[in-house]
LOVEX-256366 format. One record per atom (N, C-alpha, C): y, z, x; atom name; residue number from 1; residue in three letters. Coordinates in pm, 1 decimal, m for minus. Example, Ala and Ser with C-alpha at 12.3 -4.5 7.8 and 13.67 -1.06 7.14 Angstrom:
BEGIN
v,w,u,atom,nr,rest
m569.0,780.0,1319.0,N,1,ALA
m450.0,780.0,1230.0,CA,1,ALA
m330.0,780.0,1320.0,C,1,ALA
m225.0,708.0,1285.0,N,2,SER
m106.0,714.0,1367.0,CA,2,SER
3.0,787.0,1290.0,C,2,SER
//
This chain:
BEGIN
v,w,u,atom,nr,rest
m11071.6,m325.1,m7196.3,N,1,UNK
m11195.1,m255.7,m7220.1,CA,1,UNK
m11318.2,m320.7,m7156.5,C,1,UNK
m11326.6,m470.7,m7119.0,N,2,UNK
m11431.9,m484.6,m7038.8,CA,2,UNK
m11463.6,m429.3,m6934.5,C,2,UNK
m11399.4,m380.9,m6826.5,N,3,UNK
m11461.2,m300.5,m6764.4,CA,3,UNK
m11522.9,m165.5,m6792.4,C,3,UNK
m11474.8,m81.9,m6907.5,N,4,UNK
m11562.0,m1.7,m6991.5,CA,4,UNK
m11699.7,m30.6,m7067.6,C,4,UNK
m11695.3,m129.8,m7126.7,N,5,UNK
m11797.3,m161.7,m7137.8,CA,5,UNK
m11933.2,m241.1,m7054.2,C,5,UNK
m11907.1,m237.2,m6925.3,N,6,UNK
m11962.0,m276.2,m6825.8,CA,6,UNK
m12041.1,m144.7,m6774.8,C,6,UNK
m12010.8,m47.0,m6784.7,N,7,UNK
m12041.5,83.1,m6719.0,CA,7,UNK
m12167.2,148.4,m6786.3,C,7,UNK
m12263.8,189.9,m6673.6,N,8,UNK
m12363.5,257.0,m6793.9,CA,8,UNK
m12329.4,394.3,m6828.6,C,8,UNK
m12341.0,494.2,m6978.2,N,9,UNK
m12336.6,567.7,m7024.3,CA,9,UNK
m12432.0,668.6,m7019.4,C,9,UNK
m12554.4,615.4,m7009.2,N,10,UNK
m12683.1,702.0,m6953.2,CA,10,UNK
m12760.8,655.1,m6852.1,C,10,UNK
m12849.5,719.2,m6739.3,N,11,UNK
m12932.2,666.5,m6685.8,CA,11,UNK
m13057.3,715.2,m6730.1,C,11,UNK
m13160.3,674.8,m6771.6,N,12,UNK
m13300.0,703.2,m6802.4,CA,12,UNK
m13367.1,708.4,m6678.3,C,12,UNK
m13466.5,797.7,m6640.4,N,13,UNK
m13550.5,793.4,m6531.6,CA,13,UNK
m13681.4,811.4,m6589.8,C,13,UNK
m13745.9,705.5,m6505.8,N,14,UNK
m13871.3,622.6,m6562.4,CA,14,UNK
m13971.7,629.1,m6462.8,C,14,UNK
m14051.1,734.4,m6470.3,N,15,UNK
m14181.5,760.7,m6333.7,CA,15,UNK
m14221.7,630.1,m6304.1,C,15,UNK
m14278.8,595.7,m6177.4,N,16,UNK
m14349.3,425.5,m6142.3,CA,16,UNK
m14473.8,448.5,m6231.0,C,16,UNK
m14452.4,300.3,m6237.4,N,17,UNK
m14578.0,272.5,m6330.0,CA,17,UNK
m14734.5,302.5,m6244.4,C,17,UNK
m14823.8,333.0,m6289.9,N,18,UNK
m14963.8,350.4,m6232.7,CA,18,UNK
m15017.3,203.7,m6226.4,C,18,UNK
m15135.3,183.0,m6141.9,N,19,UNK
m15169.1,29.9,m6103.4,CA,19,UNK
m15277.6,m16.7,m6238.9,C,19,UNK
m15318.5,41.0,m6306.7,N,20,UNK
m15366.3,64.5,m6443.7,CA,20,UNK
m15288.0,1.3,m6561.4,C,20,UNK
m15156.2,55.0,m6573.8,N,21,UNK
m15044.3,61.0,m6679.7,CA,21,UNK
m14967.0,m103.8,m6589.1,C,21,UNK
m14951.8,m146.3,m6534.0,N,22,UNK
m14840.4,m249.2,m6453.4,CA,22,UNK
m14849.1,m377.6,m6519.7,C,22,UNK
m14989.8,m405.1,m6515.6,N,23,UNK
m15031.0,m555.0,m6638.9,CA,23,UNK
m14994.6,m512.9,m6752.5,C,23,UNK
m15035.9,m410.6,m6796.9,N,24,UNK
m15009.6,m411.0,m6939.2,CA,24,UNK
m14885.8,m408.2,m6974.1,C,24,UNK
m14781.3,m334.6,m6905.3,N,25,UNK
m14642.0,m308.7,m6932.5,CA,25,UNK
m14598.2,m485.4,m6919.3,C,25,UNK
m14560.8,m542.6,m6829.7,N,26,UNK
m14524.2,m624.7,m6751.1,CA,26,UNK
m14556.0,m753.2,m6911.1,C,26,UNK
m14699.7,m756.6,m6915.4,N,27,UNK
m14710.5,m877.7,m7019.8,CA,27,UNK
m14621.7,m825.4,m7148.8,C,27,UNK
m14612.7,m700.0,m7165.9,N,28,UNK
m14482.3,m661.8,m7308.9,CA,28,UNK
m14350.9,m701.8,m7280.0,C,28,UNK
m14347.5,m623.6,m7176.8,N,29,UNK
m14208.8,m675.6,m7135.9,CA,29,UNK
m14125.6,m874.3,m7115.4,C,29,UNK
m14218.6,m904.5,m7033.1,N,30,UNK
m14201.9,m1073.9,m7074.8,CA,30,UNK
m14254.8,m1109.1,m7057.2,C,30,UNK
m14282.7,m1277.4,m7095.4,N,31,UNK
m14402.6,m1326.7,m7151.0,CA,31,UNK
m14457.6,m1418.2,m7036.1,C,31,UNK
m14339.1,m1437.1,m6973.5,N,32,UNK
m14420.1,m1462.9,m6831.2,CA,32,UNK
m14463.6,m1458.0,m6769.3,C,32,UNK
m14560.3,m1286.1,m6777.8,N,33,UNK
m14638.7,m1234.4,m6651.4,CA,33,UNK
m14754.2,m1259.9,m6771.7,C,33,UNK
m14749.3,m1268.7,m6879.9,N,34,UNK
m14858.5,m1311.4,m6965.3,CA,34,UNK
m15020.5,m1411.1,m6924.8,C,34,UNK
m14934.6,m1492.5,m6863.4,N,35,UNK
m15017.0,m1572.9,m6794.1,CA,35,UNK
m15061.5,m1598.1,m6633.5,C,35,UNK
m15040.5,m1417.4,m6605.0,N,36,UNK
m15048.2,m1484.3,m6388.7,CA,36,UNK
m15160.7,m1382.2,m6454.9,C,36,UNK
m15248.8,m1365.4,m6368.1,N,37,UNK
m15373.1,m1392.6,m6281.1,CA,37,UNK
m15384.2,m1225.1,m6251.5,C,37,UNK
m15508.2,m1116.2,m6252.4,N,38,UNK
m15472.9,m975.6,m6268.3,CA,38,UNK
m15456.4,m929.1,m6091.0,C,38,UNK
m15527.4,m1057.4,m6014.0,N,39,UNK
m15509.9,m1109.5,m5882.8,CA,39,UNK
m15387.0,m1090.0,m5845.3,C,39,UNK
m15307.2,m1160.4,m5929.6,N,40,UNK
m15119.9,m1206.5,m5875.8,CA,40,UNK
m15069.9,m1069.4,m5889.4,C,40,UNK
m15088.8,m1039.9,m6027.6,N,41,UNK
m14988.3,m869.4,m6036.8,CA,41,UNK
m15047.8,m797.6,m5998.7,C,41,UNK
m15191.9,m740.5,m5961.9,N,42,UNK
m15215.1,m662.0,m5810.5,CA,42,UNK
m15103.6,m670.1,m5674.6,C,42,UNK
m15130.8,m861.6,m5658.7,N,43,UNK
m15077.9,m867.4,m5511.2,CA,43,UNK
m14916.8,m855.7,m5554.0,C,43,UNK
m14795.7,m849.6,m5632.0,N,44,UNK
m14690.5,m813.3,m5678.1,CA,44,UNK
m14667.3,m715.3,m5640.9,C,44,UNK
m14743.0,m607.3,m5750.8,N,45,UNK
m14749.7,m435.7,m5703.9,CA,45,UNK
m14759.5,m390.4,m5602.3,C,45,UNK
m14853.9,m427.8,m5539.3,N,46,UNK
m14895.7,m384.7,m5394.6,CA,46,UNK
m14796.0,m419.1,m5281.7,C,46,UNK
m14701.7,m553.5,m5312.3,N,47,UNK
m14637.3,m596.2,m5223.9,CA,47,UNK
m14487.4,m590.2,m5231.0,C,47,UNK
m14483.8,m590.7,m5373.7,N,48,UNK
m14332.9,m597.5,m5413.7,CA,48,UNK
m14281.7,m488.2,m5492.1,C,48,UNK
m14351.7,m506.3,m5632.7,N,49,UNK
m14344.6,m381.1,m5719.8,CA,49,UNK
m14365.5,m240.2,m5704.5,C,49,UNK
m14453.9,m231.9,m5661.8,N,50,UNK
m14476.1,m62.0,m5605.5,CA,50,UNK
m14481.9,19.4,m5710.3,C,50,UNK
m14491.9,m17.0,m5882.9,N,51,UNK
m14460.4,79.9,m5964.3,CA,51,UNK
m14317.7,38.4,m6021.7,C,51,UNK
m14254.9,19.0,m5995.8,N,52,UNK
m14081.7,36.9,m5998.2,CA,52,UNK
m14034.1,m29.6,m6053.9,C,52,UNK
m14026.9,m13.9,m6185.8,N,53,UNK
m13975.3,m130.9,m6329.4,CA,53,UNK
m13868.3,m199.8,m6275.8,C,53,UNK
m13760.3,m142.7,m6222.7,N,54,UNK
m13629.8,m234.1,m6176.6,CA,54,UNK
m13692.7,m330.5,m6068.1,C,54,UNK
m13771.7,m290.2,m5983.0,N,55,UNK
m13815.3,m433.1,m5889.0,CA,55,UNK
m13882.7,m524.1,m5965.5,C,55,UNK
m13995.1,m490.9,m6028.6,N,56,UNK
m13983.0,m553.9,m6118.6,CA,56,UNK
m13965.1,m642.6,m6239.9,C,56,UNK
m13838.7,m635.5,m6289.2,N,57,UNK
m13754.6,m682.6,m6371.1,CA,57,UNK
m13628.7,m797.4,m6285.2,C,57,UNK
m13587.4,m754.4,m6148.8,N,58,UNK
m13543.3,m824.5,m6083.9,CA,58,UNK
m13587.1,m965.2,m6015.8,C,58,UNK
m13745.6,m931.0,m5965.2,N,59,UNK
m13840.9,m1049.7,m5958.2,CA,59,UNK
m13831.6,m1124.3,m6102.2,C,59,UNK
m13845.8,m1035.3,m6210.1,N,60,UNK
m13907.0,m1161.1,m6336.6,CA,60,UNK
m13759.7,m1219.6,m6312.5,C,60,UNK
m13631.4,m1148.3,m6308.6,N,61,UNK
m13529.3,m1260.4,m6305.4,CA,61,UNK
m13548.6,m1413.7,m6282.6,C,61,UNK
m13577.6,m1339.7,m6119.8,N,62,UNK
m13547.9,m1472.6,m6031.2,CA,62,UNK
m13711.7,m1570.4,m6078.4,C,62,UNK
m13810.6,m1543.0,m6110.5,N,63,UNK
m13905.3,m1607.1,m6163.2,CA,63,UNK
m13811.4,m1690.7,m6280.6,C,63,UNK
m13794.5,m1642.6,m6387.8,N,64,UNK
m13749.1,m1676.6,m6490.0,CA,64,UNK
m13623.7,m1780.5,m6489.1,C,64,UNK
m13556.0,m1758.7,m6371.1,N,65,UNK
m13483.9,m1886.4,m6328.7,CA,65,UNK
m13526.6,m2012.2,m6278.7,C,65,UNK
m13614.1,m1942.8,m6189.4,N,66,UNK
m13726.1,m2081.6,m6104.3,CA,66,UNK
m13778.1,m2154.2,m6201.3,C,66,UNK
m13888.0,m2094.9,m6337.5,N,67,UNK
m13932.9,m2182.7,m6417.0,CA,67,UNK
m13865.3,m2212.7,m6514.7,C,67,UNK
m13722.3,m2223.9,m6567.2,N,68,UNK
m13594.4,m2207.4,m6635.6,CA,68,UNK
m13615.8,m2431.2,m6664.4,C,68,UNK
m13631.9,m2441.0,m6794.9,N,69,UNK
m13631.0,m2614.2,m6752.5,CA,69,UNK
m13736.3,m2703.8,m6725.6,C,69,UNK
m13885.4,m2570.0,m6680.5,N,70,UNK
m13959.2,m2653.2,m6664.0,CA,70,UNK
m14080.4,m2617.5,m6801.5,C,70,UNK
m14112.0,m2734.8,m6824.8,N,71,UNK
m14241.8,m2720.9,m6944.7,CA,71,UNK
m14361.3,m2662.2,m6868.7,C,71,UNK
m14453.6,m2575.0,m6940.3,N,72,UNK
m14543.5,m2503.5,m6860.7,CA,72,UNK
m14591.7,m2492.1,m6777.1,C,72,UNK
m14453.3,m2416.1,m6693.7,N,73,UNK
m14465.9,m2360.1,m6599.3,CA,73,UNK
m14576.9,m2237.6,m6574.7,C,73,UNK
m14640.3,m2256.8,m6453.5,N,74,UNK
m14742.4,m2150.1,m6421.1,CA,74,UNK
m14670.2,m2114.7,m6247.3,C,74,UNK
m14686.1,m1921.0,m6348.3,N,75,UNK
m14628.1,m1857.5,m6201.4,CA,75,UNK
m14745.5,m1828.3,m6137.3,C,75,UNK
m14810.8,m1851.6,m5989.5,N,76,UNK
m14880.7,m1887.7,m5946.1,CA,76,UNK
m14847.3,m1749.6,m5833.3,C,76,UNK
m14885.0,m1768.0,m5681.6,N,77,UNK
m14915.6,m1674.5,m5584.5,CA,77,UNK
m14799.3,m1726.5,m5515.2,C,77,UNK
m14796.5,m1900.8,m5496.6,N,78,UNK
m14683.3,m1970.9,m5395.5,CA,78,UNK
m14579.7,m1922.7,m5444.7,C,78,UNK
m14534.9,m1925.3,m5605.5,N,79,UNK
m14417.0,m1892.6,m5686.8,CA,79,UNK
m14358.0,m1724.9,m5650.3,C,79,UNK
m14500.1,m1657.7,m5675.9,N,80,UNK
m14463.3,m1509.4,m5591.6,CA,80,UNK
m14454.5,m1501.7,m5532.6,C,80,UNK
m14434.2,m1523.8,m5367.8,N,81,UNK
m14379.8,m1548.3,m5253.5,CA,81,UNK
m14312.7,m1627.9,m5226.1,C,81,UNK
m14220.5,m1689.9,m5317.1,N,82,UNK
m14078.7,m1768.7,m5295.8,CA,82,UNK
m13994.2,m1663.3,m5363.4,C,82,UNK
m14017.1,m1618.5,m5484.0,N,83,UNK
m13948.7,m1506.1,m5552.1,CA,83,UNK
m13927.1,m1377.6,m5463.8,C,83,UNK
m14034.0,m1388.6,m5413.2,N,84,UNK
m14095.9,m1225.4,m5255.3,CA,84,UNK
m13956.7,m1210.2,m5183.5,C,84,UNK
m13969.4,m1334.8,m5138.1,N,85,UNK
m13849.1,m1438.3,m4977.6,CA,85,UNK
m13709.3,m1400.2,m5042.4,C,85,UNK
m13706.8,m1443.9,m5176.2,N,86,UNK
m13524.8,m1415.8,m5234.8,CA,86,UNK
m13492.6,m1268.6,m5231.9,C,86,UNK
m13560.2,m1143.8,m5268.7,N,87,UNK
m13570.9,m1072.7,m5296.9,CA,87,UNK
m13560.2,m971.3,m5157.0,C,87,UNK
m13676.8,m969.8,m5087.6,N,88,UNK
m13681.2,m893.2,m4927.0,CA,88,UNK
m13710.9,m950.9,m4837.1,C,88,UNK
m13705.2,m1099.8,m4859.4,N,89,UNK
m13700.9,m1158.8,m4672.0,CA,89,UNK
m13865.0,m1175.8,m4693.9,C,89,UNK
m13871.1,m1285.5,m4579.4,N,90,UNK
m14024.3,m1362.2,m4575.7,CA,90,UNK
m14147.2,m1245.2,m4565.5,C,90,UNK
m14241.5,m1258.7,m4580.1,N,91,UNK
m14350.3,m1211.5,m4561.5,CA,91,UNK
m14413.1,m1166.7,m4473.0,C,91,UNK
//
């Protein structure tokens, strides 16, 4: 049965977020965008995010690994463009 339970059962479709709604969602969702800069998640959206909860959620991954271990950690602009690079290739 693990591979049954691996499978999704529904897909939800979720309009992109507006550039308005992106901070606000983003700091609910985890607590790590809590503290970047309204600067950083502009330049995110604009560059990476586009709206699009799954890009998104895939960046906070790889964020969330990077600062994984470290005591207060601050995700910064350099941090978003190392996360950028894993994700779609350099800048």
């Amino acid at each position: 049965m693990p591979a049954l339970a691996s499978r999704v059962l529904t897909w939800e479709l979720v309009s992109r977020l507006g550039r308005p709604e992106v901070a606000t969602v983003m700091a609910a969702f985890h607590p790590l965008w809590e503290d970047v800069t309204e600067d950083d998640v502009a330049w995110v959206d604009e560059h990476v995010g586009h709206g699009n909860f799954r890009t998104w959620a895939k960046l906070t991954s790889h964020l969330t690994a990077e600062t994984y271990d470290k005591s207060r950690a601050v995700v910064d602009r350099r941090m978003l463009e190392r996360a950028w690079a894993r994700l779609m290739g350099p800048l």
